[in-house]
N, CA, C and O atoms as CSV, one atom per row, in Angstrom:
chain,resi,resn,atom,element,x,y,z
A,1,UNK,N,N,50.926,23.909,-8.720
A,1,UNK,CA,C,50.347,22.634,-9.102
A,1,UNK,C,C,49.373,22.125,-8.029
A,1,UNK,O,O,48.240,21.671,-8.192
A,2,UNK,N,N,50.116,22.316,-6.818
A,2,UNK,CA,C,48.832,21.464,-5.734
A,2,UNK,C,C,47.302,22.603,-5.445
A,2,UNK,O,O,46.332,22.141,-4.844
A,3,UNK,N,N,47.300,23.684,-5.826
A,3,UNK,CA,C,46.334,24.084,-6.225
A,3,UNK,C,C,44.950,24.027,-6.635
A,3,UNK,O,O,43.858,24.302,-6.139
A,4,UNK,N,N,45.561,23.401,-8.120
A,4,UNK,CA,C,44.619,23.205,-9.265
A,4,UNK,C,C,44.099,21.471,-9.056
A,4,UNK,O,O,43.091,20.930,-9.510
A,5,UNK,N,N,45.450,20.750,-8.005
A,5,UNK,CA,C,44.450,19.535,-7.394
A,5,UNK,C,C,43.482,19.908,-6.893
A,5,UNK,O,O,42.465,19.796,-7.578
A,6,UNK,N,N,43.347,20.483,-5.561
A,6,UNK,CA,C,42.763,20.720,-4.862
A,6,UNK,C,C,41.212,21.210,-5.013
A,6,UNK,O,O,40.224,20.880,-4.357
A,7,UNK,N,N,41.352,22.141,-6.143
A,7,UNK,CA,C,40.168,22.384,-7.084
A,7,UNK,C,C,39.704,21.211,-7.791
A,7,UNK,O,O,38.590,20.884,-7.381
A,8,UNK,N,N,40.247,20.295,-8.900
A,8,UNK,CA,C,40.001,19.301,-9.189
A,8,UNK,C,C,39.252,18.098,-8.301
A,8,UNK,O,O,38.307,17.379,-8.626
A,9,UNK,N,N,39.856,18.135,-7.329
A,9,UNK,CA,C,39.326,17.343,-6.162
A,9,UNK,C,C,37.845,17.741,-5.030
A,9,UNK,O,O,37.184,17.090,-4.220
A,10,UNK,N,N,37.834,18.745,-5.390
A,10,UNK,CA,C,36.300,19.787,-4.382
A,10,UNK,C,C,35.653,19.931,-5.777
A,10,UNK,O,O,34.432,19.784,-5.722
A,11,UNK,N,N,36.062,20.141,-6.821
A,11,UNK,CA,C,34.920,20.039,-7.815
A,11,UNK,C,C,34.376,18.538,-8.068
A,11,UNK,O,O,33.175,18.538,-8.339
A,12,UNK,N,N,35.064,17.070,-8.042
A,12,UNK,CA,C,34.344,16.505,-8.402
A,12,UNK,C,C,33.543,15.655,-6.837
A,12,UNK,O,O,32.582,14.885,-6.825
A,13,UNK,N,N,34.447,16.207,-5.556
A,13,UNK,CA,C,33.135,16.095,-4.147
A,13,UNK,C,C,32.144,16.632,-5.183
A,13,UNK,O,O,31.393,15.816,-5.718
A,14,UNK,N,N,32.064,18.012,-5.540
A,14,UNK,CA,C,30.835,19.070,-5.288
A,14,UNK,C,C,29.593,17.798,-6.549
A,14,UNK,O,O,28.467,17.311,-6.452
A,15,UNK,N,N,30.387,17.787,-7.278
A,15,UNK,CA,C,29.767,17.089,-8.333
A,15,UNK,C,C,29.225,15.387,-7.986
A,15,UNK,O,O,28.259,14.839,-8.518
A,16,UNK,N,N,29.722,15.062,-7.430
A,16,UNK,CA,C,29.141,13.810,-6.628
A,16,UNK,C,C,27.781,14.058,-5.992
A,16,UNK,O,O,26.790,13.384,-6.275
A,17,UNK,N,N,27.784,15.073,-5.107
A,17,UNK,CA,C,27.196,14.987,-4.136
A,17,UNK,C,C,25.505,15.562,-4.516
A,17,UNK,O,O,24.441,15.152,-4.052
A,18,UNK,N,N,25.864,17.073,-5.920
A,18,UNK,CA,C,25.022,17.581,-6.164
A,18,UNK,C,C,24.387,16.042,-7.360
A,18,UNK,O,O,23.205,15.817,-7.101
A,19,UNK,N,N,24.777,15.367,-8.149
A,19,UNK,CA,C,24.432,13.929,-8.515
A,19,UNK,C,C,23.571,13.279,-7.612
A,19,UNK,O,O,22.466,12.845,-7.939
A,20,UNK,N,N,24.219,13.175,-6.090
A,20,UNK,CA,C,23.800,12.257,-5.720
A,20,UNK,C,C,22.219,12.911,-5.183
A,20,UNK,O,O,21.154,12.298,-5.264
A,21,UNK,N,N,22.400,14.263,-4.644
A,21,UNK,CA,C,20.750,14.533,-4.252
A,21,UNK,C,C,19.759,14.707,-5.490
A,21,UNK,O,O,18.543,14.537,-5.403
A,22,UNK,N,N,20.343,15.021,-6.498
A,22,UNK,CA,C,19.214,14.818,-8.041
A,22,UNK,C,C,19.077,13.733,-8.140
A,22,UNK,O,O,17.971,13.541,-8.646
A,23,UNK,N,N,19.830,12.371,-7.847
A,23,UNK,CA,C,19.291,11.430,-8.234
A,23,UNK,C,C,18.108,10.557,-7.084
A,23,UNK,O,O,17.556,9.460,-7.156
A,24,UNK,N,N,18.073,11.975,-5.775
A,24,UNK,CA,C,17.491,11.150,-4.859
A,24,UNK,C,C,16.395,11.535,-4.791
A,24,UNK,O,O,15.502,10.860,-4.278
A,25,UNK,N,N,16.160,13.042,-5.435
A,25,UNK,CA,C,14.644,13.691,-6.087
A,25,UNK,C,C,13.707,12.837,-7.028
A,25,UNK,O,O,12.542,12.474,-6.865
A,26,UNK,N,N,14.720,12.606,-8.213
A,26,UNK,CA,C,14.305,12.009,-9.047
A,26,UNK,C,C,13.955,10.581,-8.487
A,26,UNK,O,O,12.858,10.364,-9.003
A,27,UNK,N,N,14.246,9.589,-7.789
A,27,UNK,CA,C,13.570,8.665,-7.355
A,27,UNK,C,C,12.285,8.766,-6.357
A,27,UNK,O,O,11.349,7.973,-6.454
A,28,UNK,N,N,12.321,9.805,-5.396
A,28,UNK,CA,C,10.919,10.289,-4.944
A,28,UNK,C,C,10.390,10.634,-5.551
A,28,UNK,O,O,9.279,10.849,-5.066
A,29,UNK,N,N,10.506,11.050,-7.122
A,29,UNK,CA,C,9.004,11.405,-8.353
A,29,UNK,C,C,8.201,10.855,-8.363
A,29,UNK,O,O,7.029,10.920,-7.990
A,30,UNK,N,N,9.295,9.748,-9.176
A,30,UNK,CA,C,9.171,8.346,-9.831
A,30,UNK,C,C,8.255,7.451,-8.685
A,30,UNK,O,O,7.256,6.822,-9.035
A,31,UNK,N,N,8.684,7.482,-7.435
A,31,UNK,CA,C,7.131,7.182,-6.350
A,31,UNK,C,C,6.396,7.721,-6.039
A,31,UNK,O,O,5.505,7.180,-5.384
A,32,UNK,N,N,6.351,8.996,-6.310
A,32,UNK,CA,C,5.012,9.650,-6.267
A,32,UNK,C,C,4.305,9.275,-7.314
A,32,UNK,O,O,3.247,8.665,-7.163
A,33,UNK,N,N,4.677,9.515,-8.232
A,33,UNK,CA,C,4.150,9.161,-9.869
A,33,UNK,C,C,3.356,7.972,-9.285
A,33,UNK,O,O,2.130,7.934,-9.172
A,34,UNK,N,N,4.452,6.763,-8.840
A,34,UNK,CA,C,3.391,5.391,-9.078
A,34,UNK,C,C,2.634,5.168,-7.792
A,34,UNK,O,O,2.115,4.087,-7.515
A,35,UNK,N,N,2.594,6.188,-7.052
A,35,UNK,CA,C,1.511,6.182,-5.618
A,35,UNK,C,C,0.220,6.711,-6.263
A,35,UNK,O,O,-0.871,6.254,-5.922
A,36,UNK,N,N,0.336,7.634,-7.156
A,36,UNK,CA,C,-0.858,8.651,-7.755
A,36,UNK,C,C,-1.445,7.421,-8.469
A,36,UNK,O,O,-2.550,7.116,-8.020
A,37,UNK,N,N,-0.926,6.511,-9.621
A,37,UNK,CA,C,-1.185,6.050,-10.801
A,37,UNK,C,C,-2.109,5.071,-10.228
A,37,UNK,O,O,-3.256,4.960,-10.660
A,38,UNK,N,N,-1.377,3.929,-8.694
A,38,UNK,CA,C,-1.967,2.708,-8.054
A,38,UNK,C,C,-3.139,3.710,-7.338
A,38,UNK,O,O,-4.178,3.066,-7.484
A,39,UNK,N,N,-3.404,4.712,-6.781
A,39,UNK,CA,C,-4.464,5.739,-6.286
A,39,UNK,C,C,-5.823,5.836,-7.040
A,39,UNK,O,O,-6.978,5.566,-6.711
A,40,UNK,N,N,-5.084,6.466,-8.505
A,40,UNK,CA,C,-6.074,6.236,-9.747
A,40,UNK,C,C,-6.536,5.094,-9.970
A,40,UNK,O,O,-7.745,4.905,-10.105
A,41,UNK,N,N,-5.658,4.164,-10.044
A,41,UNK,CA,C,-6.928,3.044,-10.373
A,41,UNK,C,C,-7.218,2.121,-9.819
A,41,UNK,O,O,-7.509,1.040,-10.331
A,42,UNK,N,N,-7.186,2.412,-8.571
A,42,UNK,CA,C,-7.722,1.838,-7.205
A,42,UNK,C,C,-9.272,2.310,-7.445
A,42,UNK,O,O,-10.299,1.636,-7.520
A,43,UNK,N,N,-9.050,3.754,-7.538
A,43,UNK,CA,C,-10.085,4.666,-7.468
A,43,UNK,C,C,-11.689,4.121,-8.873
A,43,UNK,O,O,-12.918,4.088,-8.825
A,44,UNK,N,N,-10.501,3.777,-10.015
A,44,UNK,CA,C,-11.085,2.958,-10.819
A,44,UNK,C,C,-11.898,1.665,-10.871
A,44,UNK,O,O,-12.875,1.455,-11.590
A,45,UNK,N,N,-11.217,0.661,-9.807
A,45,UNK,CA,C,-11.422,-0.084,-9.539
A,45,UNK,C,C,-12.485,0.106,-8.779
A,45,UNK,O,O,-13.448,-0.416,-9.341
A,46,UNK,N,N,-12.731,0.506,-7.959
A,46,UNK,CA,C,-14.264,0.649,-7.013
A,46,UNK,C,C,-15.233,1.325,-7.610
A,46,UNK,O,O,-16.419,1.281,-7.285
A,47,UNK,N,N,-14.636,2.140,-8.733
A,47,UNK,CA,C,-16.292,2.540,-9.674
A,47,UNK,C,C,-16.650,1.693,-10.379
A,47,UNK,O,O,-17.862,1.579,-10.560
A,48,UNK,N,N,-15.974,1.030,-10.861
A,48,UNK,CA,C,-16.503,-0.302,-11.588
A,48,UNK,C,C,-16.780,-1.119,-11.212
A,48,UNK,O,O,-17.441,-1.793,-12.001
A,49,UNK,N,N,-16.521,-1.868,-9.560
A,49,UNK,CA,C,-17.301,-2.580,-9.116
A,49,UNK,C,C,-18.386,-1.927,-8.614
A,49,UNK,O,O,-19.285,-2.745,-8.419
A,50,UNK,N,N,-18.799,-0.485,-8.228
A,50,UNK,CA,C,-19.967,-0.303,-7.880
A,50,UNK,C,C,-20.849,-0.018,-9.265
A,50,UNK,O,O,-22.024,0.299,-9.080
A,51,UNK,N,N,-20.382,-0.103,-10.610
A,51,UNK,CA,C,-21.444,0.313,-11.621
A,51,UNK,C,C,-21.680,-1.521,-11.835
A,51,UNK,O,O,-22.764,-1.929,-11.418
A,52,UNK,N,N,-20.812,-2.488,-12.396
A,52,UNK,CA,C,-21.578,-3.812,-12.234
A,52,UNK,C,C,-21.774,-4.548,-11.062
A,52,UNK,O,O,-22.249,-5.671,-11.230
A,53,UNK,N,N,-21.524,-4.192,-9.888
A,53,UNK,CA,C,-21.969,-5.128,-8.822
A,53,UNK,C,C,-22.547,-4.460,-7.569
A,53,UNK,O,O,-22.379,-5.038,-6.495
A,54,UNK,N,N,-23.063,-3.556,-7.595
A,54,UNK,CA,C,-23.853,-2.454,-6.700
A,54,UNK,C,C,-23.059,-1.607,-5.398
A,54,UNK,O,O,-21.923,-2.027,-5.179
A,55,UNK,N,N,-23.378,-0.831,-4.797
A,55,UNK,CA,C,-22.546,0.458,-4.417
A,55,UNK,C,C,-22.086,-0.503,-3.243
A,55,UNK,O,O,-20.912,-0.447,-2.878
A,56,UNK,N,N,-23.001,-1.412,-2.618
A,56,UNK,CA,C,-22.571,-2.112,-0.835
A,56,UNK,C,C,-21.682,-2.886,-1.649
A,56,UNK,O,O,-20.670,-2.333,-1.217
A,57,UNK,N,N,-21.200,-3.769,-2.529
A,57,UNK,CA,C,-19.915,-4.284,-2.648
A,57,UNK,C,C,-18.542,-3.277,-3.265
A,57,UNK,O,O,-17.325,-3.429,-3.165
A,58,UNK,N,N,-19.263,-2.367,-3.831
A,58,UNK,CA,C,-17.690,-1.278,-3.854
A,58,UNK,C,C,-17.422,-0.640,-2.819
A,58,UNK,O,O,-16.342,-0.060,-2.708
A,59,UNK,N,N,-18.411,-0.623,-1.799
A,59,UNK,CA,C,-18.188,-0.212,-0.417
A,59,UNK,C,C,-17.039,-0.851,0.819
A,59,UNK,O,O,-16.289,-0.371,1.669
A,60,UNK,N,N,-17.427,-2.220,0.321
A,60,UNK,CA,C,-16.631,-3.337,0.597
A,60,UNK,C,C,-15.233,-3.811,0.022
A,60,UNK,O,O,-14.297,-4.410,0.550
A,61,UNK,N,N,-15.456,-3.280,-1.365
A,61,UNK,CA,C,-13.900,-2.845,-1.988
A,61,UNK,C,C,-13.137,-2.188,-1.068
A,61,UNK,O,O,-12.179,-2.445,-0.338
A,62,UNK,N,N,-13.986,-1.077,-1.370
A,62,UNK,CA,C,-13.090,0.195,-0.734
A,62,UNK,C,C,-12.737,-0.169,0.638
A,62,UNK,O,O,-11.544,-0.387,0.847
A,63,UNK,N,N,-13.616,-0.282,1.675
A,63,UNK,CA,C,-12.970,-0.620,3.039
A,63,UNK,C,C,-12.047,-2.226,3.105
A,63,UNK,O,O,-11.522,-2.593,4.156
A,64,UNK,N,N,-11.974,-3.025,1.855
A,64,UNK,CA,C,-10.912,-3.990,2.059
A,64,UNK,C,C,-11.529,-5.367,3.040
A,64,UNK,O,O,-10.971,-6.028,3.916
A,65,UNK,N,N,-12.921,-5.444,2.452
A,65,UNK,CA,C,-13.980,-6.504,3.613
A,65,UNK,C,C,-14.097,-7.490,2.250
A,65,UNK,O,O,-14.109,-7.139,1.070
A,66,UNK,N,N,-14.148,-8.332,2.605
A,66,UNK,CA,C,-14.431,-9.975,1.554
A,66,UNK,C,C,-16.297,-9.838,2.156
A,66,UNK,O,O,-16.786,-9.219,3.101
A,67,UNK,N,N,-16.990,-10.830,0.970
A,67,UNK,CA,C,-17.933,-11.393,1.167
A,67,UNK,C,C,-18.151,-12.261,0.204
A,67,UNK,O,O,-17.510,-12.420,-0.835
A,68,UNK,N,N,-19.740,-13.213,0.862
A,68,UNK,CA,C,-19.808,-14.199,0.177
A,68,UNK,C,C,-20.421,-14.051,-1.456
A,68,UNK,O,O,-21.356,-13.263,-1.602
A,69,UNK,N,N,-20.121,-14.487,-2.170
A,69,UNK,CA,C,-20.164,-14.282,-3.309
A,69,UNK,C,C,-19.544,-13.388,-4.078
A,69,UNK,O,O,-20.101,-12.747,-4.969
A,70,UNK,N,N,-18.167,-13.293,-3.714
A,70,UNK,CA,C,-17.670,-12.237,-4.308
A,70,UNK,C,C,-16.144,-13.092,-5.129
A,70,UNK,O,O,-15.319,-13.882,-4.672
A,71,UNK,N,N,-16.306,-12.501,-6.418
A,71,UNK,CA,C,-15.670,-13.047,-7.156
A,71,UNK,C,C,-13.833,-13.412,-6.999
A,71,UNK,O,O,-13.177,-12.496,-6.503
A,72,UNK,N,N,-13.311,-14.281,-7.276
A,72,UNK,CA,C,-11.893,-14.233,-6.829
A,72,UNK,C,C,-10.529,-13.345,-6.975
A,72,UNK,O,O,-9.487,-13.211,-6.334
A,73,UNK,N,N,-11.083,-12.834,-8.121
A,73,UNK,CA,C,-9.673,-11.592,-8.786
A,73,UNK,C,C,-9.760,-10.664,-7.443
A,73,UNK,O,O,-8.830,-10.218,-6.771
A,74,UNK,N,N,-11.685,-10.458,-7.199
A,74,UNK,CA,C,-11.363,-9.290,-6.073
A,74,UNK,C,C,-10.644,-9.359,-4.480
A,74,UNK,O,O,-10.170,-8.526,-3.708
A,75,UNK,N,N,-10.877,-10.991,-4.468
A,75,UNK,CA,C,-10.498,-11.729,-3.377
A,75,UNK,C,C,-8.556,-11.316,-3.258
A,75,UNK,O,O,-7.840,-11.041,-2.295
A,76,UNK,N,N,-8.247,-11.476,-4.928
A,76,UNK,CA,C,-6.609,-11.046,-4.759
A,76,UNK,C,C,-6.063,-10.452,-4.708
A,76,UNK,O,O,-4.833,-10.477,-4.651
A,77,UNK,N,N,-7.100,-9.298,-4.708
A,77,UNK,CA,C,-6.752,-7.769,-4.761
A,77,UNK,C,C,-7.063,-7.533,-3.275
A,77,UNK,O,O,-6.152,-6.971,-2.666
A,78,UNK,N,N,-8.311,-7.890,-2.463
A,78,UNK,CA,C,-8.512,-6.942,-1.201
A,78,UNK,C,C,-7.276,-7.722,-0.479
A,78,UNK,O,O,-6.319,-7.132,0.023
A,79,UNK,N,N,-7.489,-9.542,-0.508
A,79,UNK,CA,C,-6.497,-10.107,0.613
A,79,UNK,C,C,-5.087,-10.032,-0.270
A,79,UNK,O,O,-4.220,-10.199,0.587
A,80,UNK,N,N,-4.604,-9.909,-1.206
A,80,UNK,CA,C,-3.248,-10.346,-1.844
A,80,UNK,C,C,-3.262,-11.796,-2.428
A,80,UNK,O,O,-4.233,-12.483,-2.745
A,81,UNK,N,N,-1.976,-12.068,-2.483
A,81,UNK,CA,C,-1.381,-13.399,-2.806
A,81,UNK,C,C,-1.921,-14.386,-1.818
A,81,UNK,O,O,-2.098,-13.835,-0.732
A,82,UNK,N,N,-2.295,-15.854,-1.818
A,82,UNK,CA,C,-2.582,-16.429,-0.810
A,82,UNK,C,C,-1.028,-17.074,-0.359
A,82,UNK,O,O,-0.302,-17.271,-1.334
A,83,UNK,N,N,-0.454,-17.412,0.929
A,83,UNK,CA,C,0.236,-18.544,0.809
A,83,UNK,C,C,0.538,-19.691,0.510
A,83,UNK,O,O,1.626,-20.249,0.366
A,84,UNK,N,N,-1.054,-20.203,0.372
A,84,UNK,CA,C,-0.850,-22.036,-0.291
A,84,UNK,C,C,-2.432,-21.548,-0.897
A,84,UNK,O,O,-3.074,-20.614,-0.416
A,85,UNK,N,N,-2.855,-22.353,-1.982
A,85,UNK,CA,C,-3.782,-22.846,-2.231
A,85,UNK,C,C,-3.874,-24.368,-2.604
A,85,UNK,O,O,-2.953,-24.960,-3.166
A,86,UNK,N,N,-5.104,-24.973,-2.230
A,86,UNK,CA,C,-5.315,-26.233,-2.218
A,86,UNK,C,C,-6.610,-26.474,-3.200
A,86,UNK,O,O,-7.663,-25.909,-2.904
A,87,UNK,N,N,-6.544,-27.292,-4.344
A,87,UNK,CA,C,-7.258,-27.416,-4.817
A,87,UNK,C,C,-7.838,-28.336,-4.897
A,87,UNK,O,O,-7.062,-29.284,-4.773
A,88,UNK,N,N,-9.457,-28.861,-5.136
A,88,UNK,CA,C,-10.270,-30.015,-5.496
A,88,UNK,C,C,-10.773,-29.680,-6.250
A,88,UNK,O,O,-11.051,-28.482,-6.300
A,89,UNK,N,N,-11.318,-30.906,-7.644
A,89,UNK,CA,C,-12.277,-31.007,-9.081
A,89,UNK,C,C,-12.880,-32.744,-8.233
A,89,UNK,O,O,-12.414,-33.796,-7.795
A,90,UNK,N,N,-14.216,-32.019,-8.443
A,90,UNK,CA,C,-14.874,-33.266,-7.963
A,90,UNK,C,C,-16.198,-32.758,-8.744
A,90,UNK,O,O,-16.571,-31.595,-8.902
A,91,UNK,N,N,-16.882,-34.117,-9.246
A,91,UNK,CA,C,-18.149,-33.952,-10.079
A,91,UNK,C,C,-18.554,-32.695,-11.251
A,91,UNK,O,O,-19.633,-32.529,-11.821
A,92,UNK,N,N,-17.493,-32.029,-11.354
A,92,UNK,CA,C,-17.930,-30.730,-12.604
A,92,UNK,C,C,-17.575,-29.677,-11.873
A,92,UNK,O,O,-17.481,-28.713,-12.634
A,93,UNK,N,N,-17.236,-29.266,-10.359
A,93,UNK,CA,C,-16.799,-28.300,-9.841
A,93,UNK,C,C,-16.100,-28.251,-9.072
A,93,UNK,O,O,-16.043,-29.126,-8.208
A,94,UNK,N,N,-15.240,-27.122,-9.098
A,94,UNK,CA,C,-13.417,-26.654,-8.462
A,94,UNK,C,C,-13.550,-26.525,-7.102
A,94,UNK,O,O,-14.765,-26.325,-7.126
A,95,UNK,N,N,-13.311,-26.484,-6.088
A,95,UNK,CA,C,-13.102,-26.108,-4.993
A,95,UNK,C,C,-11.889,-26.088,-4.719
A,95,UNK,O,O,-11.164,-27.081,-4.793
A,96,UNK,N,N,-11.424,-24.657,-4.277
A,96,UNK,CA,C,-10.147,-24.262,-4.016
A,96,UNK,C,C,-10.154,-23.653,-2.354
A,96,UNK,O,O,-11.201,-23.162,-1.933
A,97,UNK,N,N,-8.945,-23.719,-1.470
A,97,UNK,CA,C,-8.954,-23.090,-0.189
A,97,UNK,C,C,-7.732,-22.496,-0.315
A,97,UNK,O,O,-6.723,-23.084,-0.704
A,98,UNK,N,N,-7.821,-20.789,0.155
A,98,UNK,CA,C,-6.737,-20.348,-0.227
A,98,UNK,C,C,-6.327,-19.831,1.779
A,98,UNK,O,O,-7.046,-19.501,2.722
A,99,UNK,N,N,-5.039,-19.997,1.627
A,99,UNK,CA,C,-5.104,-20.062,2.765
A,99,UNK,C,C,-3.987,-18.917,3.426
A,99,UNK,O,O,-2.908,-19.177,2.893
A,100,UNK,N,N,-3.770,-17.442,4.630
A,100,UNK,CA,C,-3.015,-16.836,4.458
A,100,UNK,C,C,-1.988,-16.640,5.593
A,100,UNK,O,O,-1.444,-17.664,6.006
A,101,UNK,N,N,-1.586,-15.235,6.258
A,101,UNK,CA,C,-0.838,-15.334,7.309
A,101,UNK,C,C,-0.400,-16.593,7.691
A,101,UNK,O,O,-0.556,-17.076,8.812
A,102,UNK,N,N,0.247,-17.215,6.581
A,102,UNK,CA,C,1.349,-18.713,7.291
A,102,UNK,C,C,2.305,-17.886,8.340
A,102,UNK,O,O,2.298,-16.681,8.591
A,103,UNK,N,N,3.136,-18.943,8.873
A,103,UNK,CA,C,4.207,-18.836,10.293
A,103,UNK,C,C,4.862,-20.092,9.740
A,103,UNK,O,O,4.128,-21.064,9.915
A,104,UNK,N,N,6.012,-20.389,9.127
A,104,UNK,CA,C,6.963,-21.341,9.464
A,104,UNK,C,C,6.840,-22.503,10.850
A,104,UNK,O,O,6.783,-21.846,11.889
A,105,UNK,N,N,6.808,-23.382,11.009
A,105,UNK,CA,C,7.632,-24.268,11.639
A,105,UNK,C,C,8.083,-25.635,11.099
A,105,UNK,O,O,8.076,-26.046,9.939
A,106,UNK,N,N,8.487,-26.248,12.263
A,106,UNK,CA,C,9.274,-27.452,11.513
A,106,UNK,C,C,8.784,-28.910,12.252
A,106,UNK,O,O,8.836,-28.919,13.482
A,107,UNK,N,N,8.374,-29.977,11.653
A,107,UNK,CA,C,7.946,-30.985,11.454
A,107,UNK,C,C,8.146,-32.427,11.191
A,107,UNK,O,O,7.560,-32.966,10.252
A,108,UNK,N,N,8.993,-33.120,12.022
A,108,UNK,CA,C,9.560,-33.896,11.412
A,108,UNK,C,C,10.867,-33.980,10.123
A,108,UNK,O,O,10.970,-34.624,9.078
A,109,UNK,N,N,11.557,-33.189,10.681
A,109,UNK,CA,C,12.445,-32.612,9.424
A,109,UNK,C,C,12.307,-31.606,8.863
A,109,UNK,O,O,13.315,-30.899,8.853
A,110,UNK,N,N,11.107,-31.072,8.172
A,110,UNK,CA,C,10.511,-31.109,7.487
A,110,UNK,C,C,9.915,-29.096,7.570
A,110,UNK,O,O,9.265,-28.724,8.547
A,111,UNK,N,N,10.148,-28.464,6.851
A,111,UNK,CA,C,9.368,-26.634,7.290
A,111,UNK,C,C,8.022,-26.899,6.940
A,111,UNK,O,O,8.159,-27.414,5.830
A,112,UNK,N,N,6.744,-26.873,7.193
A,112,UNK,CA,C,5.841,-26.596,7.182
A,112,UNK,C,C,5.153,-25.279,7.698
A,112,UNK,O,O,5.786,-24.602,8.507
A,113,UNK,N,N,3.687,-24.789,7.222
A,113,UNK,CA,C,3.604,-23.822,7.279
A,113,UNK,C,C,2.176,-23.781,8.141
A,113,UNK,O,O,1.199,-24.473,7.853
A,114,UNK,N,N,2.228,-23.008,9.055
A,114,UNK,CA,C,0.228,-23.156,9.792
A,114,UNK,C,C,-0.017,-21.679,9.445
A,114,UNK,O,O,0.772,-20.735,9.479
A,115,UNK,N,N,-1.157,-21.720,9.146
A,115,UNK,CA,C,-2.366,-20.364,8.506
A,115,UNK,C,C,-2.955,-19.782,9.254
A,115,UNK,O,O,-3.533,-20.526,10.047
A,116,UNK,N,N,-3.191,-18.270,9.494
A,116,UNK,CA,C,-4.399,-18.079,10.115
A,116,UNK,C,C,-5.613,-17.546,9.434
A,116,UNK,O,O,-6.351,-16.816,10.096
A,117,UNK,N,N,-5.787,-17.704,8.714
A,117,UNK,CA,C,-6.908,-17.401,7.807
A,117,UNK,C,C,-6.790,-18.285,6.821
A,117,UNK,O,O,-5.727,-18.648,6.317
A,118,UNK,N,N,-8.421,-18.827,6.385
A,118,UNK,CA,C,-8.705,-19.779,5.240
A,118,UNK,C,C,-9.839,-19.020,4.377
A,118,UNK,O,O,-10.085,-17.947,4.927
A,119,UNK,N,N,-10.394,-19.157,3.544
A,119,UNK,CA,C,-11.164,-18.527,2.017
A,119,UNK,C,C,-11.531,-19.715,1.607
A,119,UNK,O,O,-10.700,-20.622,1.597
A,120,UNK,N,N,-12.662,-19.901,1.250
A,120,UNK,CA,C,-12.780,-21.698,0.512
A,120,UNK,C,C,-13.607,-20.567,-1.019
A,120,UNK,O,O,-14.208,-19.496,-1.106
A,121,UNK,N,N,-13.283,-21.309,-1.654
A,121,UNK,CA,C,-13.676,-20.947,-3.070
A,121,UNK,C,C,-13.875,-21.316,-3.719
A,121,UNK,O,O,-12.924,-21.854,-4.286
A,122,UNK,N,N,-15.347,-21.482,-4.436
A,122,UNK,CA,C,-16.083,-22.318,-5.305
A,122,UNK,C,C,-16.585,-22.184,-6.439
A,122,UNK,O,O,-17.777,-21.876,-6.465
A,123,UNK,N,N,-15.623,-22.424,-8.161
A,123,UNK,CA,C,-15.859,-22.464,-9.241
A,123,UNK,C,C,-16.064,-20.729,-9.112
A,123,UNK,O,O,-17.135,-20.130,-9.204
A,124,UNK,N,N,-14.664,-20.115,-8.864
A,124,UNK,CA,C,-14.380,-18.872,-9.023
A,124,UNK,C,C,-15.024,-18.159,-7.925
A,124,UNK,O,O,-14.591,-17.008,-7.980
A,125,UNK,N,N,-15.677,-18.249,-7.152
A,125,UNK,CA,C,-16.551,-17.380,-6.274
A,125,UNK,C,C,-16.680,-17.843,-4.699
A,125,UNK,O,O,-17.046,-18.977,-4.393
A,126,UNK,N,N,-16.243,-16.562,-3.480
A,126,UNK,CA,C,-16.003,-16.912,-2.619
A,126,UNK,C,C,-17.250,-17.247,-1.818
A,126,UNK,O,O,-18.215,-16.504,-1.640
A,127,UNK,N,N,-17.066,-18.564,-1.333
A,127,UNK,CA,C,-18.271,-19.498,-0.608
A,127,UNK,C,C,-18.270,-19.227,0.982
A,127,UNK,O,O,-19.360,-19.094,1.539
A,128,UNK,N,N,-16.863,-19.125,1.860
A,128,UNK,CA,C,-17.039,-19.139,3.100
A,128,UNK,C,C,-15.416,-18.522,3.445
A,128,UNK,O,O,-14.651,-18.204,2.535
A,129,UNK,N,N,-15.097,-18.432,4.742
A,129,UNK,CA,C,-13.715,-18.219,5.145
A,129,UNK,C,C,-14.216,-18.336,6.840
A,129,UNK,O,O,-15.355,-18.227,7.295
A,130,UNK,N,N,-12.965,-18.587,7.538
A,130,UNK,CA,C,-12.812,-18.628,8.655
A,130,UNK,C,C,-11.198,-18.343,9.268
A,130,UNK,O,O,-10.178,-17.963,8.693
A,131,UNK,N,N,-11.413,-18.630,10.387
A,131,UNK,CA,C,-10.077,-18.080,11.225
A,131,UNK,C,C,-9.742,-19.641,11.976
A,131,UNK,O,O,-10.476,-20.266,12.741
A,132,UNK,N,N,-8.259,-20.043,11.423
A,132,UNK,CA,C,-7.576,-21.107,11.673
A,132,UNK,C,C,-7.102,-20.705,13.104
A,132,UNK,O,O,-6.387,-21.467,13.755
């Protein structure tokens, strides 16, 4: 009888373990897969800004550089998410400041956040930026 434990018991180690490295293949695919896919249409993304907006701003895609007049989607794609944006509507047009690299501190009670980088953005299109 203690035998056929013993077997019972090293077969389902063996079976665990061979589980556990297939399932650890199969999750390095599955990121390769979506490294290739975000690759591709990254790759996408800069031919199409260089067929409507000329080769020096897909240039600027590609190396991950902002400039002025450059529209905001691309702004969220080269910099990301902003941390705060601040918005104004004054006379028929938006002005937004998006603002990034916050740092926590505290304020009167209170967490507040200081920026080091600002983006000012005007009725969709980037106007200026500086270093806070």
């Amino acid at each position: 009888m203690a035998p056929i434990g013993h077997v019972l018991i090293w077969g389902t180690l063996i079976l665990i373990v061979a589980w556990y490295f297939w399932a650890k293949r199969k999750k390095k695919r599955t990121l390769m897969r979506c490294l290739d896919e975000r690759l591709n249409a990254e790759k996408e993304l800069i031919e199409t800004v260089g067929r409507v907006l000329g080769a020096q701003e897909a240039q600027c895609v590609a190396e991950k550089v902002i400039w002025v007049n450059m529209p905001k989607s691309l702004l969220r794609y080269i910099k990301g998410e902003p941390g705060e944006i601040k918005e104004t509507v004054a006379y028929g047009t938006r002005s937004e400041s998006w603002f990034y690299g916050g740092s926590p501190y505290r304020y009167a009670g209170q967490i507040r956040f200081r920026y080091q980088f600002k983006v000012t953005v005007l009725n969709d299109v980037v106007t200026g930026w500086e270093d806070l």
